[in-house]
ROVEXVEX-506162 format. One line per 3 residues: number of its first residue (from 0); their letters; for each residue z, x, y of C-alpha. Coordinates in steps of 0.2 Angstrom, whole numbers. Layout:
% ROVEXVEX-506162
NUM	a	Z X Y ~ ...
This chain:
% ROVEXVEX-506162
0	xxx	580 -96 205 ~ 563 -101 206 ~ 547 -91 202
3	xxx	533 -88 213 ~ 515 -90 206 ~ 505 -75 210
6	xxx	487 -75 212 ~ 476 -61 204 ~ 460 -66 206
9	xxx	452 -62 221 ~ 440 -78 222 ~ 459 -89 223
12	xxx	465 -76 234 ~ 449 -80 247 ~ 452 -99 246
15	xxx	472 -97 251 ~ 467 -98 271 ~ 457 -112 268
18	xxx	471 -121 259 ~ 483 -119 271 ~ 473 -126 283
21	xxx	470 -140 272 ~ 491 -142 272 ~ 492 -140 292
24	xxx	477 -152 294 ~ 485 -165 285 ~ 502 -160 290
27	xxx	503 -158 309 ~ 518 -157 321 ~ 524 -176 324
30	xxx	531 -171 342 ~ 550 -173 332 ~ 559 -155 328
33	xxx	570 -163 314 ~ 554 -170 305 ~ 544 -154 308
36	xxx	556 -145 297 ~ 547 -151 285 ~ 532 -147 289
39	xxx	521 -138 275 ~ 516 -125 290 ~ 527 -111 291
42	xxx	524 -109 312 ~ 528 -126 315 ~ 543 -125 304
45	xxx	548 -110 315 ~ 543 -117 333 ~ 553 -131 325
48	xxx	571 -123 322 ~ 567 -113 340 ~ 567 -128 348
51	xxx	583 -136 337 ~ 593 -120 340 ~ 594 -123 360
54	xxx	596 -143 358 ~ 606 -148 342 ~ 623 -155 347
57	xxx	634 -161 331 ~ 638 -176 331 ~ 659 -179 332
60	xxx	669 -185 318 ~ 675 -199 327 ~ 659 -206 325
63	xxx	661 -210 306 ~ 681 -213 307 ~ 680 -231 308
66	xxx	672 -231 290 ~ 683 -219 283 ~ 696 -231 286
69	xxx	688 -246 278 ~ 687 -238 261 ~ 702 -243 251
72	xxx	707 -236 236 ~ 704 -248 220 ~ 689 -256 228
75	xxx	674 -257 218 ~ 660 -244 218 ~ 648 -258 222
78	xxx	658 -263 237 ~ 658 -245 243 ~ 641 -246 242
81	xxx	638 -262 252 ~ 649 -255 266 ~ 636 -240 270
84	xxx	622 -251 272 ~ 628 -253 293 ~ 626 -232 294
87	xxx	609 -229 283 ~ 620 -218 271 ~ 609 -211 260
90	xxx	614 -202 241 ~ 615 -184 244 ~ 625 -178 229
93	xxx	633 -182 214 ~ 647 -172 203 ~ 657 -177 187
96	xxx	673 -166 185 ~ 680 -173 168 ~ 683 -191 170
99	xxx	681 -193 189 ~ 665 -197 198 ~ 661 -188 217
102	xxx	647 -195 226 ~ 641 -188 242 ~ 632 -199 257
105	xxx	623 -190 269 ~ 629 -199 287 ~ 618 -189 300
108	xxx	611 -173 301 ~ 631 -167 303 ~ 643 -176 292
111	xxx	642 -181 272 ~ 655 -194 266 ~ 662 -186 251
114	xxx	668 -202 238 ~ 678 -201 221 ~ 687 -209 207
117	xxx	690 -213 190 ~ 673 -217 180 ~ 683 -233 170
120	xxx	686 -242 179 ~ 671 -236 193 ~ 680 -238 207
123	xxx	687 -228 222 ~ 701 -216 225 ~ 698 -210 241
126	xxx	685 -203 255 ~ 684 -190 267 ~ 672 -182 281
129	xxx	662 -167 275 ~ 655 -157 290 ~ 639 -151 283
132	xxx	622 -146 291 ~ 608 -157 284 ~ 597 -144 273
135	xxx	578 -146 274 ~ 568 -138 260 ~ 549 -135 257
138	xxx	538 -131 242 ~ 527 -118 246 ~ 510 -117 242
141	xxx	506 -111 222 ~ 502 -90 227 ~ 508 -89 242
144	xxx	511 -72 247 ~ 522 -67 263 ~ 539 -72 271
147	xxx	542 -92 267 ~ 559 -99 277 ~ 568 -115 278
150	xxx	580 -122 290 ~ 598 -132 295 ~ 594 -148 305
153	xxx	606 -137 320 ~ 589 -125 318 ~ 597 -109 311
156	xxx	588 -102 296 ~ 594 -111 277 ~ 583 -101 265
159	xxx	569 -87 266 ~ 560 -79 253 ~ 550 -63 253
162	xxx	535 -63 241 ~ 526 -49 243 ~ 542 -35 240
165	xxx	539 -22 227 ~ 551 -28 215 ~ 544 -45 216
168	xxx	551 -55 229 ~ 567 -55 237 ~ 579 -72 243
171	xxx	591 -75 254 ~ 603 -89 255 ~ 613 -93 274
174	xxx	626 -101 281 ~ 623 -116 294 ~ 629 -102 308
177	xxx	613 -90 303 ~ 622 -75 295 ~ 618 -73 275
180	xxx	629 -79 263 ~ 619 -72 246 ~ 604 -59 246
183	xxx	597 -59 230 ~ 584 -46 223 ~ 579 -45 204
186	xxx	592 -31 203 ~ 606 -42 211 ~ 615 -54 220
189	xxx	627 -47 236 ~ 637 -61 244 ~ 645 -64 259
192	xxx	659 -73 271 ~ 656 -82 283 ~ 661 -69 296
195	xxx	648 -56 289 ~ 662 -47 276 ~ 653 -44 259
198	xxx	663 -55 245 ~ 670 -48 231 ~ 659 -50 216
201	xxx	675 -61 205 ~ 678 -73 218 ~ 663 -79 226
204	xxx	665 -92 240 ~ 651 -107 242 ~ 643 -109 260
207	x	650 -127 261
């Protein structure tokens, strides 16, 4: 998890308006919801998701069906490749499980194409649609103090992280739906299903 940077001196804590400011300044809203996700201002991040909460429509996984069906098993990794050039797949993730490779291809906002196979030779096994919200994550600024949240391209909330708690700080972690899937203090971690049921703590379920 990361750490938040605390500031105890009150000549940083006086400049910490003005460098927000500086962020929005430089960073204002482009007009486009997706791209004001990532937006170092937490208001337009939230007018944002507001806004994509009312208008995102998934896209359907016919859309990505035709190149499902072109990837063959045994062709090359390089070939693989080459063939997501039409659809701007872009590399989202990539796992090694003991001598197989999975690589992940972010589609659109909605879909990743989940890839794998063998590592020798490098070359492909087989391919599947992965219905996934695109996740949009922020850096905040070095002291913040207050309630800092991230966002699903659909608008619902991804992460949010409470600074100023007595015990430090306290996270939590949501499905693409908006309930919470893990809520983690520094004493510890409760997770959830996707229905709102707490998960028992030997058999904890991803968000995915």
């Amino acid at each position: 998890m990361p750490v938040p940077i605390f500031s105890t001196s009150m000549k940083s804590a006086s400049l910490l308006p003005i460098a927000l400011l500086v962020c929005i300044a430089i960073a204002p809203a482009t007009g486009d919801p997706t791209a004001d996700l990532t937006s170092p201002d937490p208001a337009t991040r939230d007018k944002a998701a507001a806004i994509l909460r009312h208008t995102y429509v998934a896209t359907p996984r016919s859309r990505f069906e035709p190149l499902v069906q072109k990837i063959k098993a045994g062709q090359s990794k390089q070939d693989l490749v080459a063939s997501l050039a039409p659809y701007h797949a872009k590399p989202e993730e990539s796992v090694g499980v003991g001598f197989t490779w999975n690589d992940f291809y972010r589609l659109d906002a909605s879909w990743v194409l989940h890839v794998w196979g063998p590592n020798q030779p490098e070359s492909v096994d087989g391919a599947e649609l992965v219905r996934r919200v695109e996740k949009f994550w922020v850096q905040p600024p070095a002291g913040f103090v207050g309630t800092w949240t991230e966002y699903y391209a659909n608008g619902q909330k991804m992460f949010e992280e409470r600074h100023d708690d007595a015990d430090g700080k306290t996270q939590t972690f949501f499905y693409d739906n908006g309930r919470p899937w893990c809520i983690s203090t520094n004493s510890e971690n409760t997770y959830y299903f996707r229905d709102g049921r707490v998960q028992p703590k030997d058999h904890v379920v991803g968000t995915d």
